[in-house]
C-alpha positions as CSV (number, residue, x, y, z in Angstrom):
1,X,0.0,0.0,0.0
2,X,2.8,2.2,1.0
3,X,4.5,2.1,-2.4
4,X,1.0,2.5,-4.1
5,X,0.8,5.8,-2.2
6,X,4.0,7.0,-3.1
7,X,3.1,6.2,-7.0
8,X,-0.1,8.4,-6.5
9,X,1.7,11.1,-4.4
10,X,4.6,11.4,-7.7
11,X,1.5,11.2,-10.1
12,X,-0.4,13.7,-8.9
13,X,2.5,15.9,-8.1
14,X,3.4,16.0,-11.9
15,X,-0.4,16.3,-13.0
16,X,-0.2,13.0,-15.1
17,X,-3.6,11.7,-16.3
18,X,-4.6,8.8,-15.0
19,X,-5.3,6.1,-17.8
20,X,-6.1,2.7,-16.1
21,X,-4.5,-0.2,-18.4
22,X,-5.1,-3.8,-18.9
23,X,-2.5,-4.4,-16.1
24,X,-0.8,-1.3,-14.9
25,X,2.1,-3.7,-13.4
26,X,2.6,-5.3,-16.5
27,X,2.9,-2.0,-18.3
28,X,5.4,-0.4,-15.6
29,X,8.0,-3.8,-16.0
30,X,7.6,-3.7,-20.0
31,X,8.6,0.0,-19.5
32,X,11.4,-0.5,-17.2
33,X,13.1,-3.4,-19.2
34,X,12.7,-1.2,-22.6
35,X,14.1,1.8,-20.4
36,X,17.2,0.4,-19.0
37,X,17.7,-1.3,-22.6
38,X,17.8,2.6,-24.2
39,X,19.4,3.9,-21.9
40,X,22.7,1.8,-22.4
41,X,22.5,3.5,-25.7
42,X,21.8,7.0,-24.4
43,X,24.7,6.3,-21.8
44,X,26.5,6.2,-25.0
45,X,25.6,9.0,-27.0
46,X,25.8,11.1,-23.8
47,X,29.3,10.0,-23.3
48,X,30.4,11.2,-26.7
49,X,28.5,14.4,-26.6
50,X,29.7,15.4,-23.5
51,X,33.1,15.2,-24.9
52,X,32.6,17.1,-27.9
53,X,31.4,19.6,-25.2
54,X,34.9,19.9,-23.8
55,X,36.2,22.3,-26.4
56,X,33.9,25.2,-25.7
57,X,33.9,24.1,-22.0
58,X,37.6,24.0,-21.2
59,X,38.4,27.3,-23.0
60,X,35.7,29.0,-20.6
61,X,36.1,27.5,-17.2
62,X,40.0,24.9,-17.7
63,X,40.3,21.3,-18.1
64,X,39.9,20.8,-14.4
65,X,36.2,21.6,-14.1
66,X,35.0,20.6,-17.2
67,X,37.0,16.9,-16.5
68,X,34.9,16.6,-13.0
69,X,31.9,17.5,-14.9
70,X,32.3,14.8,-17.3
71,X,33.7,12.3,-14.4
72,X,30.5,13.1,-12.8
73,X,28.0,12.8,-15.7
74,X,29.9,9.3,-16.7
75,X,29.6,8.2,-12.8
76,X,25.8,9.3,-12.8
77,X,24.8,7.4,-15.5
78,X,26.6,4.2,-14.7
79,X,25.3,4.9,-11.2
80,X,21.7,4.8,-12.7
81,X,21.8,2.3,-14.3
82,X,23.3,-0.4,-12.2
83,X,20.7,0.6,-9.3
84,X,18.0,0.4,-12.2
85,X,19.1,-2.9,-12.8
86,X,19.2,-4.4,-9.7
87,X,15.5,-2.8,-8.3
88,X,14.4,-4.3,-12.0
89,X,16.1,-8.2,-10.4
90,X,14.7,-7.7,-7.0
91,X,11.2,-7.8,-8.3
92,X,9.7,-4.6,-6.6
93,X,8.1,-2.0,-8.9
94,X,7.9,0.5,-6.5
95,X,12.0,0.5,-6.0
96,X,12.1,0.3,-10.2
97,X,9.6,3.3,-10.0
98,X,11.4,5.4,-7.0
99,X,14.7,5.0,-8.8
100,X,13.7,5.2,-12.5
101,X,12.4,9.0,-11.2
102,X,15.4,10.1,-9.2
103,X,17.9,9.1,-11.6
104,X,16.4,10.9,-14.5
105,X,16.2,14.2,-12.5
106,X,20.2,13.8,-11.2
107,X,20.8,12.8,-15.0
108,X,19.3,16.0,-16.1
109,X,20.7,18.1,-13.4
110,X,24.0,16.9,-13.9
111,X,24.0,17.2,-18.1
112,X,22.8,21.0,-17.8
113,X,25.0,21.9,-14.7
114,X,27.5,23.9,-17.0
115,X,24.8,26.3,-17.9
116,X,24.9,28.0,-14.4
117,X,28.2,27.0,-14.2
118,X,29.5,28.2,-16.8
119,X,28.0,30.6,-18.5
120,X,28.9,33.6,-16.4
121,X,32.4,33.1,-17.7
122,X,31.0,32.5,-21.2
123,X,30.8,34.8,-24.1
124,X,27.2,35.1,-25.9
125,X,28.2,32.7,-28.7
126,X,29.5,30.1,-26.0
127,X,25.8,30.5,-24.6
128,X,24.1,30.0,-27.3
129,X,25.8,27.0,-28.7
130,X,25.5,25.4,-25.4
131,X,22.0,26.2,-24.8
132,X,21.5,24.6,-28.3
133,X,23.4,21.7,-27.8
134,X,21.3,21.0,-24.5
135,X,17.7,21.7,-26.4
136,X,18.6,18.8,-29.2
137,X,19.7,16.7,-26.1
138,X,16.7,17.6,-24.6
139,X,14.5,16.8,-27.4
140,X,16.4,13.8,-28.2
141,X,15.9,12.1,-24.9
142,X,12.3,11.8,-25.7
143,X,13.2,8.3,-27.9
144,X,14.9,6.8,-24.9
145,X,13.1,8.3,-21.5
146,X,9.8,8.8,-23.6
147,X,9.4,5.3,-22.9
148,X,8.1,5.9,-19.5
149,X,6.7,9.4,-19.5
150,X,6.9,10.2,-15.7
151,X,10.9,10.1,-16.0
152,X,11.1,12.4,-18.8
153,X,8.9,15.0,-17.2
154,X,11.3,15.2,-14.0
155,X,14.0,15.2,-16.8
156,X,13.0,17.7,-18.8
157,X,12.0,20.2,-15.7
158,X,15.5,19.6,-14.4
159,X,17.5,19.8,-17.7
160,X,15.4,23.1,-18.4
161,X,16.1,25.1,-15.0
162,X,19.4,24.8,-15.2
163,X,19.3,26.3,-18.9
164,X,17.3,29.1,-17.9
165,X,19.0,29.1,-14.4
166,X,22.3,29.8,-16.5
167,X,21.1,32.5,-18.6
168,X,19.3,34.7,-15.6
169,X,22.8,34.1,-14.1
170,X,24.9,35.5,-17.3
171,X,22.4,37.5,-19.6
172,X,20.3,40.8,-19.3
173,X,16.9,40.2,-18.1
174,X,15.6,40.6,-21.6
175,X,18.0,38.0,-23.1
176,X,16.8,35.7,-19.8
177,X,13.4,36.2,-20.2
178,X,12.8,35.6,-24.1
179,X,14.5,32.2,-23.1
180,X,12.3,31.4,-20.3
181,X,9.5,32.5,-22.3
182,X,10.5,30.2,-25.3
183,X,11.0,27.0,-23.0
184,X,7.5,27.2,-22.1
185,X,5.8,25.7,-25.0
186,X,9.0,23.9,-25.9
187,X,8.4,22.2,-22.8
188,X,4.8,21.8,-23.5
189,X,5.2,20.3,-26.5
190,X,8.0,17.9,-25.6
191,X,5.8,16.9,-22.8
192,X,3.1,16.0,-25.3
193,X,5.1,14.0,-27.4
194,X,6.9,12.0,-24.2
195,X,2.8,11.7,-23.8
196,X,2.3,9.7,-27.4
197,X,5.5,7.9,-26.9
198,X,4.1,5.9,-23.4
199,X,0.7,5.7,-25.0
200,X,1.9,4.0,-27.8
201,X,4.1,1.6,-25.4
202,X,1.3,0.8,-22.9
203,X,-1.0,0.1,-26.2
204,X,1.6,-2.0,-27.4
205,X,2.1,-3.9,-24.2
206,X,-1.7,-4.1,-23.8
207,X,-2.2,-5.9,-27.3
208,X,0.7,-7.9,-27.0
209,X,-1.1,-9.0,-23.8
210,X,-4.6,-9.3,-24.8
211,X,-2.9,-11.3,-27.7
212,X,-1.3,-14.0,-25.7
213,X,-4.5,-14.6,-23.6
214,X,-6.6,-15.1,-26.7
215,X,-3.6,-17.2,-27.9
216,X,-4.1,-18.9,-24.5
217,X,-7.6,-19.4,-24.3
218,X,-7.7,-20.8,-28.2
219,X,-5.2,-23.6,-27.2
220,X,-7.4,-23.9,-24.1
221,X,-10.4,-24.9,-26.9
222,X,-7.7,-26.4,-29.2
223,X,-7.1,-29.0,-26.1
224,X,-11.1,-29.5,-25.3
225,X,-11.7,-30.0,-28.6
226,X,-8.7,-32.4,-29.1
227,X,-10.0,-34.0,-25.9
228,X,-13.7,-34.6,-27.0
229,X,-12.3,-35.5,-30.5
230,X,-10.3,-38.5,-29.0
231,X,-13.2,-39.4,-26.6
232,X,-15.7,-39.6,-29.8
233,X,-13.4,-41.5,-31.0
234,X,-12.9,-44.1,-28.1
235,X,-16.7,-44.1,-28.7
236,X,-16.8,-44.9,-32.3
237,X,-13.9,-48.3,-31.6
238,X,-16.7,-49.5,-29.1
239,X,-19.9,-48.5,-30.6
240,X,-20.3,-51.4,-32.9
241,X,-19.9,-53.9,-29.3
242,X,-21.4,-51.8,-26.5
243,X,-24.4,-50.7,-28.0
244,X,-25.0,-53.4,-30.5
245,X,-24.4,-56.2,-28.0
246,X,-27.4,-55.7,-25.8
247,X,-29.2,-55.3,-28.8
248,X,-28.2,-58.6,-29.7
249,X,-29.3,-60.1,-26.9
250,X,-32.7,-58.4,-26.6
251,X,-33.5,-59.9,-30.3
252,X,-32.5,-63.3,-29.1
253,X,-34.4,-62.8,-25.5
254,X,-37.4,-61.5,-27.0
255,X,-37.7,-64.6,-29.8
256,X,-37.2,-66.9,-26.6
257,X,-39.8,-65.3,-24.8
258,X,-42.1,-66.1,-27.8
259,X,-41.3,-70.3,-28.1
260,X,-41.0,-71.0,-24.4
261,X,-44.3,-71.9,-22.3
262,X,-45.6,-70.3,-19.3
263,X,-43.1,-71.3,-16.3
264,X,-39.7,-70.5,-14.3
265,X,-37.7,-70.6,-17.4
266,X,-40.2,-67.8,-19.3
267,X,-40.4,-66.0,-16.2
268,X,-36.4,-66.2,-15.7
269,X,-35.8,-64.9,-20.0
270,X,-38.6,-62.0,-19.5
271,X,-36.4,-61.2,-16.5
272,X,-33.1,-61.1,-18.0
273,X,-34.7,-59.4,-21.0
274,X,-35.8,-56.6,-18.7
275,X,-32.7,-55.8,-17.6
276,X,-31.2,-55.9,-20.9
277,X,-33.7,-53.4,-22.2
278,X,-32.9,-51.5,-18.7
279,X,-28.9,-51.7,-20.3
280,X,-30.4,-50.3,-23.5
281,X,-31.8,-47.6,-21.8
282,X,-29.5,-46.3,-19.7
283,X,-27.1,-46.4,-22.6
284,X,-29.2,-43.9,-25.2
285,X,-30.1,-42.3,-21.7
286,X,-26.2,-41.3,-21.5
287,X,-25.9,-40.6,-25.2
288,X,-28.7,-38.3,-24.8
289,X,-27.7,-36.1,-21.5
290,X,-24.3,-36.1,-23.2
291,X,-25.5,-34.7,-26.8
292,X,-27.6,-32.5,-24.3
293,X,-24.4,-31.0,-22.3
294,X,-22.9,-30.3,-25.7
295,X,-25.8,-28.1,-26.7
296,X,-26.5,-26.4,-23.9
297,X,-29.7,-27.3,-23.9
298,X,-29.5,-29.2,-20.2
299,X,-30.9,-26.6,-17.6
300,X,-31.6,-27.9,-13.6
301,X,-34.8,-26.8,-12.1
302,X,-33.4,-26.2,-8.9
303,X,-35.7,-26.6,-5.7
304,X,-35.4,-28.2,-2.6
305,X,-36.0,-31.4,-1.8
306,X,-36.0,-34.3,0.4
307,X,-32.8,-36.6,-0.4
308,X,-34.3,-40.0,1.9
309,X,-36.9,-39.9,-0.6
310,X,-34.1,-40.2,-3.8
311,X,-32.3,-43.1,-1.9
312,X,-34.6,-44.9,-0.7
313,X,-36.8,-45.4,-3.9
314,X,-33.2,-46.0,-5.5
315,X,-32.6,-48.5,-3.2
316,X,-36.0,-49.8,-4.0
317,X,-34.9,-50.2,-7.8
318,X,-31.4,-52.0,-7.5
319,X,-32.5,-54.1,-4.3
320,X,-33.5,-57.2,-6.3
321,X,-30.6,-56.7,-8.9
322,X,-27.6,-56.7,-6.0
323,X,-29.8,-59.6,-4.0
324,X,-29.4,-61.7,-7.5
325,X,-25.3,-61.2,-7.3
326,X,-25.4,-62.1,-3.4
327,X,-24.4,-58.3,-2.9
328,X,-26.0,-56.3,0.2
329,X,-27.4,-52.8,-0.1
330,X,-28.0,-50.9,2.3
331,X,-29.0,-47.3,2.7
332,X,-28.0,-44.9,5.9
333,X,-29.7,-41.2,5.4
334,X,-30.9,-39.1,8.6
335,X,-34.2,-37.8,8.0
336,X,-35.2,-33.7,7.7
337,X,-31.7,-33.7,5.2
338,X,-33.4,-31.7,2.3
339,X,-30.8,-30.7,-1.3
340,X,-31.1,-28.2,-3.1
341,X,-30.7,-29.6,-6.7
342,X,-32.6,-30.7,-9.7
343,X,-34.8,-33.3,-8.7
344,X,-34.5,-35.5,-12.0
345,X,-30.6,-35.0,-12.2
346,X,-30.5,-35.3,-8.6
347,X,-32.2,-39.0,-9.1
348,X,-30.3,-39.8,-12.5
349,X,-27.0,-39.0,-10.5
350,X,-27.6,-41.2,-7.5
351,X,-29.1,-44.1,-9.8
352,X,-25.6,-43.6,-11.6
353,X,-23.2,-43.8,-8.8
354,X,-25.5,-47.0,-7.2
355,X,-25.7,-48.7,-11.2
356,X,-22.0,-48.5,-11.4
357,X,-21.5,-49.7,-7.7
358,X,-23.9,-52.8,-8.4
359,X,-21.9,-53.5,-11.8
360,X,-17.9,-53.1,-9.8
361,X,-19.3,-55.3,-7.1
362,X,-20.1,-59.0,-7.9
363,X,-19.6,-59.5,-4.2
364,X,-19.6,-58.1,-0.7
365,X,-22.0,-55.1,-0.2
366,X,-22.7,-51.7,-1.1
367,X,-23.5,-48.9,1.3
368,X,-25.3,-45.4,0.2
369,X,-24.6,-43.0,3.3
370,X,-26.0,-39.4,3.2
371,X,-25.2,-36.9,5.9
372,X,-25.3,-33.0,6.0
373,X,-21.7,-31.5,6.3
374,X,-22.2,-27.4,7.1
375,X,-24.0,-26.0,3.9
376,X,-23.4,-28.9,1.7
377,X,-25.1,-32.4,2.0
378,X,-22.9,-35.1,0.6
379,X,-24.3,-38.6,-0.4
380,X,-21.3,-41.1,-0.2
381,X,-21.7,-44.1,-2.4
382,X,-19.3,-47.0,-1.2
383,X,-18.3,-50.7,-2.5
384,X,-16.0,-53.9,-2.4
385,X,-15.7,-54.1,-5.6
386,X,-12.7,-54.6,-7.8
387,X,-12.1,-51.1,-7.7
388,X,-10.0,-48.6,-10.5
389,X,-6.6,-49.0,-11.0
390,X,-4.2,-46.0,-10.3
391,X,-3.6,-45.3,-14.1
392,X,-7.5,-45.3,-14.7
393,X,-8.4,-43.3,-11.6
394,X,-7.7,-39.9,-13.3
395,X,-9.8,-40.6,-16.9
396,X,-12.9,-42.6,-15.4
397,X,-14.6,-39.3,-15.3
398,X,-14.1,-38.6,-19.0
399,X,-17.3,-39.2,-21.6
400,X,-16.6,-42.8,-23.5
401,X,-13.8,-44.0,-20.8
402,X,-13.8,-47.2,-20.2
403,X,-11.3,-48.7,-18.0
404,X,-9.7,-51.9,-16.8
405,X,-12.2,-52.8,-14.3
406,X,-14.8,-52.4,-16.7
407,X,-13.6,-55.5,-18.7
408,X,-12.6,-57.8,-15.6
409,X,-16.0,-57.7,-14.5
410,X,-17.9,-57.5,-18.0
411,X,-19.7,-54.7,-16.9
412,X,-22.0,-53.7,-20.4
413,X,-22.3,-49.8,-20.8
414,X,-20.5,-47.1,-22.9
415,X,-18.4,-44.8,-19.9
416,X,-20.6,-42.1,-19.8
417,X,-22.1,-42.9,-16.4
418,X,-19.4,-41.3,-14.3
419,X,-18.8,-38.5,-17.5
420,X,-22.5,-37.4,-16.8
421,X,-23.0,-37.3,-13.4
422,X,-19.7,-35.2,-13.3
423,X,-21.6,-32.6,-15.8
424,X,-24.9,-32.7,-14.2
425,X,-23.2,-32.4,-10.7
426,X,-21.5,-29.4,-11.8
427,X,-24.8,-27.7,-13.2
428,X,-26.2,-28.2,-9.4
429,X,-23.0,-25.8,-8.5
430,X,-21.8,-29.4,-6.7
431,X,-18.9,-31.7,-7.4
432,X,-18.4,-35.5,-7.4
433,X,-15.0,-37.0,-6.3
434,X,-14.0,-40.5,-6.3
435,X,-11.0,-42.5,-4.4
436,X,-10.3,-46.2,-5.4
437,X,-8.3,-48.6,-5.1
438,X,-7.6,-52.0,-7.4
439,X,-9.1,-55.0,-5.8
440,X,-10.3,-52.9,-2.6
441,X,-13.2,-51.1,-3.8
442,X,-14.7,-47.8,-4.5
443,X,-16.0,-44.7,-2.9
444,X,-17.7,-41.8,-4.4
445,X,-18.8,-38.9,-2.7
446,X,-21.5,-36.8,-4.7
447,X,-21.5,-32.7,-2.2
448,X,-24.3,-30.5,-3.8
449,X,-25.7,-27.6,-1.6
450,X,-28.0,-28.0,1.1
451,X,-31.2,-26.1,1.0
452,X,-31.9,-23.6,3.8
453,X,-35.4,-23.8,3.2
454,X,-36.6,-27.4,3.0
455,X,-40.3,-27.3,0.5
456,X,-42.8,-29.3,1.8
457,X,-42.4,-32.7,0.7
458,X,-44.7,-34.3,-2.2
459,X,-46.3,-37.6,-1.8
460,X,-46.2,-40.3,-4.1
461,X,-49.0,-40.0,-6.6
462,X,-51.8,-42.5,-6.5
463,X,-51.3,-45.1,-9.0
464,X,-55.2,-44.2,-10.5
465,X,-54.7,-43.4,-13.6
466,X,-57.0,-39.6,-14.2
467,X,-57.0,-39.2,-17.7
468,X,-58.4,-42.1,-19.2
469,X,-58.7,-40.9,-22.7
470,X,-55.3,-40.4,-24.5
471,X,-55.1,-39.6,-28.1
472,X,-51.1,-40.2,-28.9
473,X,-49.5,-39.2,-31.4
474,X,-45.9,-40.7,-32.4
475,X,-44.9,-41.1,-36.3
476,X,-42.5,-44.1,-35.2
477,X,-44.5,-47.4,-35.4
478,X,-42.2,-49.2,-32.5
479,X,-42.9,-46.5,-30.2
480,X,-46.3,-46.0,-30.7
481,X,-47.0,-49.4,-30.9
482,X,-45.4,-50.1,-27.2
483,X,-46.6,-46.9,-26.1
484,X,-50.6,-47.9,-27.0
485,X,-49.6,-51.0,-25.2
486,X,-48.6,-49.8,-22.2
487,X,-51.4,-47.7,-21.8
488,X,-54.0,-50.1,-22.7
489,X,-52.6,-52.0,-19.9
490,X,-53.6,-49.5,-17.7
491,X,-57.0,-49.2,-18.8
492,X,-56.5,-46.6,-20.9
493,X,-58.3,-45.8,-24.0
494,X,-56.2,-44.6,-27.0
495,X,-56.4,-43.2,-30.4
496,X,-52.9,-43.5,-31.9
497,X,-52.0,-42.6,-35.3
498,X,-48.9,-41.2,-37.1
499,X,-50.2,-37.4,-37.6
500,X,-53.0,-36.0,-37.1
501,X,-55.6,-36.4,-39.7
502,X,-55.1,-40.1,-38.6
503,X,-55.4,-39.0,-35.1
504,X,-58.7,-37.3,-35.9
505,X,-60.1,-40.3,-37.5
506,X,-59.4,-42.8,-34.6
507,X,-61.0,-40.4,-32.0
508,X,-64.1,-40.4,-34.7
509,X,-63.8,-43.8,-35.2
510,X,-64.1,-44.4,-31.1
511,X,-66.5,-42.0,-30.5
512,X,-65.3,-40.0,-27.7
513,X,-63.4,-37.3,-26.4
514,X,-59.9,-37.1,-25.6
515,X,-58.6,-35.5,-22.0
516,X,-55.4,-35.6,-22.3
517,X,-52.7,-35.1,-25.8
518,X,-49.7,-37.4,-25.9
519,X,-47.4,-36.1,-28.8
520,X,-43.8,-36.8,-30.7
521,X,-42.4,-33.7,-31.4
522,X,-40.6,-34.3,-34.8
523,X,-43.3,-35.8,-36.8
524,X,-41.6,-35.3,-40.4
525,X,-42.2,-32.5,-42.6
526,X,-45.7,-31.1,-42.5
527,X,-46.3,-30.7,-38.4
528,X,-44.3,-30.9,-35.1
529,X,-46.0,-32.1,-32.2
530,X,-46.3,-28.3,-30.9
531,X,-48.8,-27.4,-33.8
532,X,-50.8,-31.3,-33.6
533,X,-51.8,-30.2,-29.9
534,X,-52.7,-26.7,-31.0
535,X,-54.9,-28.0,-33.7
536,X,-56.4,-30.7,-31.4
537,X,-56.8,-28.1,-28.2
538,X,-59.0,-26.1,-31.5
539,X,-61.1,-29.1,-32.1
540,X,-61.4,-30.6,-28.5
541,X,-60.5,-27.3,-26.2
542,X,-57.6,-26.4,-23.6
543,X,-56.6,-30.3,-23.0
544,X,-53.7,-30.7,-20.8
545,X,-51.1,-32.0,-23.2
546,X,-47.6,-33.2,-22.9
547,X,-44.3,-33.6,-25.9
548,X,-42.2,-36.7,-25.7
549,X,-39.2,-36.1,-27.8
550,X,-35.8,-37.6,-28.1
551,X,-34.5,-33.8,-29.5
552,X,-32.6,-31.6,-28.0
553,X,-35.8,-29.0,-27.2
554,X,-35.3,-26.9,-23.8
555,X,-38.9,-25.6,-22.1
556,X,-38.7,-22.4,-24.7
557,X,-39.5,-24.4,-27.4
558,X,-42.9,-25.8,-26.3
559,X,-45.8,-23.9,-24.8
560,X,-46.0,-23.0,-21.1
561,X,-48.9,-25.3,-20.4
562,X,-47.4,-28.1,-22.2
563,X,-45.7,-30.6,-19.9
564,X,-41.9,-31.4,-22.2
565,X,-40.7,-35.4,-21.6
566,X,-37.4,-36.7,-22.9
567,X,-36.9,-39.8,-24.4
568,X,-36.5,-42.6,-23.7
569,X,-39.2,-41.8,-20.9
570,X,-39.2,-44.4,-17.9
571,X,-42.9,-45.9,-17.6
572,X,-43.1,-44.2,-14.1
573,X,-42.4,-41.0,-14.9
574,X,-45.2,-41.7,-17.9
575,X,-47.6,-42.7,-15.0
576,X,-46.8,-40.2,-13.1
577,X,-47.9,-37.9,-15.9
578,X,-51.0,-39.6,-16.4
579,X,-52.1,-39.8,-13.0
């Protein structure tokens, strides 16, 4: 603060303009290092000048003088410029600034000292060749001190005193006066032009500056984009087994299912092909969130809520898949802890951390703890699995890496799981960290904020079904085919078509009314679900309505009133909808 002051105190003394940089420090040490580079050329030139100066000098005032002068102009600059040096290698601007000052007004005190010293003893032609001789000095020393304005200005006043100085000593007051008249706007204008000169160093220094961090942050994108190229690419080698594989298997499952008779054995293939269809899901799931981080598109809905309720119906959902691998999970979560997150990331996160637990562990047991750690509530996710090894510990949490553990235990998936929860985590303003080690296990601590004021907490919604009349919409015949299943399994009634003069016709056909509007959104070229609802609300009134869509749409690009779904949608959340 001190040397701050002392900056301010010099600044304002001289009347400099104060011109906030980029980085006024950075602009002072560019400064400095081009000053004391000059100036071992002006030491030069002075040298030589003031011994030119000897001739005109000696025959006025002997060789004695005139040798101390020039013993102490030589001694003043190499003085300077040594201290200059060393303030510049300790580091300290203020000493470089303090120094850089001083020495410039003893420099131009010492180069003009033989106009009061000598030109009482001086004839006028004496006078005015060394008043000359000092002007062009003067005016010169703008290319080396201009550099760093301030020490020109204490320069210049100092080099022009003792001018005029000398000639109020030795002149008439007439002579004397037209010289300190004519230094005025010689001064003013040299001043202006020491002015231009730093401007046009601190602009320099400036673009040279904003140039490196642009040059900085492009190899910053160069690197993410190297980064997400060679992850794509780790994607691509596994594609055609990770995601094909289960889709394999589901083909053969589901053509079992078919020839086998009612008993253990169907009930044991429906099984497995549940939870390969569960592998297929999770897998676009990842795909999609992922495709979804890259656009931008993903935005939490923060609010608080009550994290017992996540765990436990997550616990609820993997219970019978650890109890088929002989692997215990448990759940330990105080109650009253409430998060303050995004209550589908906040679920998809846990269900992550506890999926990739269940898959690392094909024995021992798996423990979900959640406790409340100042302002932060932090859900710890812990296994005996086989663990990560050291040299995949640092990459698991990179999109499409998959590491060793991953084929030991032929765990199916694509590496996004980890990838995604990091994202989504993030988006919460929370972190997830993970410690492993090979053969020991696995622990992953999830820390999002707590929230201060807990909302009241939702029931579950009754599993009646309200709207019992659905008119869906979906232009891909799997889904709509499985979709009109689904609900006709839950007593729903349903007038599904491809767009929606089909739509029309089936709720003609069936003879009633719709309450409630279940659309695709991309439904080829002439409509999007957004315009099918508004034409159905204009037939059938203000329907609630809701878009199922598997494309990046955020909640701008539907209506208010119109509930927006992701695909693939879990038949819960579907229920949930309906109910």
């Amino acid at each position: 603060m001190q040397g701050s002051n002392v900056r301010q105190r010099i600044g304002e003394w001289m009347g400099a303009a104060v011109r906030p940089p980029v980085d006024r420090s950075r602009v002072l040490r560019e400064q400095t290092d081009l000053l004391i580079r000059q100036m071992r050329t002006g030491f030069l030139v002075a040298t030589i000048a003031g011994a030119l100066l000897g001739v005109p000098m000696v025959r006025t005032s002997g060789p004695v003088v005139y040798l101390a002068w020039l013993a102490l102009l030589v001694g003043g600059y190499a003085l300077r410029q040594r201290l200059m040096e060393q303030a510049q290698a300790s580091g300290s601007l203020d000493r470089v600034f303090v120094i850089t000052l001083v020495g410039s007004a003893l420099i131009g005190f010492i180069l003009t000292l033989p106009c009061p010293l000598f030109f009482p003893n001086a004839d006028p032609n004496t006078r005015a060749f060394l008043t000359m001789v000092h002007m062009i000095w003067m005016a010169a020393a703008v290319s080396v001190l201009g550099v760093f304005p301030p020490s020109y200005k204490v320069y210049l006043a100092c080099s022009l005193g003792n001018v005029v100085l000398g000639w109020w000593l030795s002149a008439t007051p007439l002579e004397a006066g037209l010289v300190t008249a004519w230094s005025v706007p010689m001064a003013f204008l040299l001043t202006r032009l020491s002015g231009r000169v730093g401007r046009m160093i601190e602009e320099s220094v400036n673009i040279r500056h904003e140039r490196e961090q642009l040059v900085a942050r492009l190899q910053e994108s160069l690197a993410e984009t190297e980064a997400a190229q060679r992850a794509r690419s780790r994607f691509l080698a596994s594609a055609s087994h990770d995601l094909l594989q289960p889709v394999h298997a589901l083909l053969l499952l589901a053509s079992l299912s078919r020839d086998l008779p009612e008993g253990p054995r169907r009930e044991d293939v429906l099984k497995q092909l549940h939870v390969t269809a569960e592998s297929i899901d999770a897998m676009f799931r990842g795909l999609l969130d992922l495709a979804r981080f890259d656009a931008g598109t993903m935005q939490p809905q923060l609010t608080a809520m009550p994290v017992a309720h996540v765990l436990r119906a997550v616990q609820a959902a993997y219970q019978g898949r650890c109890a088929d691998k002989g692997v215990l999970l448990t759940v330990e979560t105080p109650p009253g802890v409430h998060v303050h997150a995004d209550p589908a990331m906040f679920d998809r996160i846990v269900r992550n951390l506890v999926d990739n637990a269940c898959k690392f562990t094909p024995r021992g047991e798996i423990v979900v703890r959640c406790r409340q750690e100042g302002a932060s509530v932090v859900v710890e996710v812990q296994d005996s699995g086989v663990g990560i090894a050291a040299e995949d510990l640092a990459h698991v949490q990179e999109a499409f890496y998959r590491g060793g553990s991953a084929r030991e235990v032929e765990a199916d998936g694509v590496g996004l799981g980890l990838a995604n929860s990091t994202q989504m985590a993030l988006l919460l303003h929370g972190d997830v960290a993970i410690s492993s080690e090979h053969g020991k296990g696995t622990t992953v601590r999830l820390t999002l904020p707590a929230a201060e004021n807990p909302a009241a907490v939702t029931h579950a919604a009754p599993r009646e079904l309200r709207y019992r009349r659905v008119v869906l919409v979906e232009d891909d015949r799997n889904a709509r085919v499985a979709t009109e299943l689904w609900l006709q399994q839950r007593g729903v009634a349903v007038a599904a078509a491809a767009d929606l003069t089909g739509a029309l016709a089936q709720v003609d056909a069936q003879g009633w009314t719709p309450d409630f509007l279940l659309c695709d959104y991309h439904l080829g070229k002439e409509a999007n679900g957004v315009q099918v609802i508004s034409a159905l609300r204009g037939r059938y009134g203000a329907l609630p309505a809701a878009i199922v869509s598997g494309e990046n749409l955020t909640a701008a690009d539907v209506p208010a009133d119109v509930t927006l779904l992701a695909k693939p949608l879990r038949p819960e959340r579907l229920e949930q909808l309906l109910a």
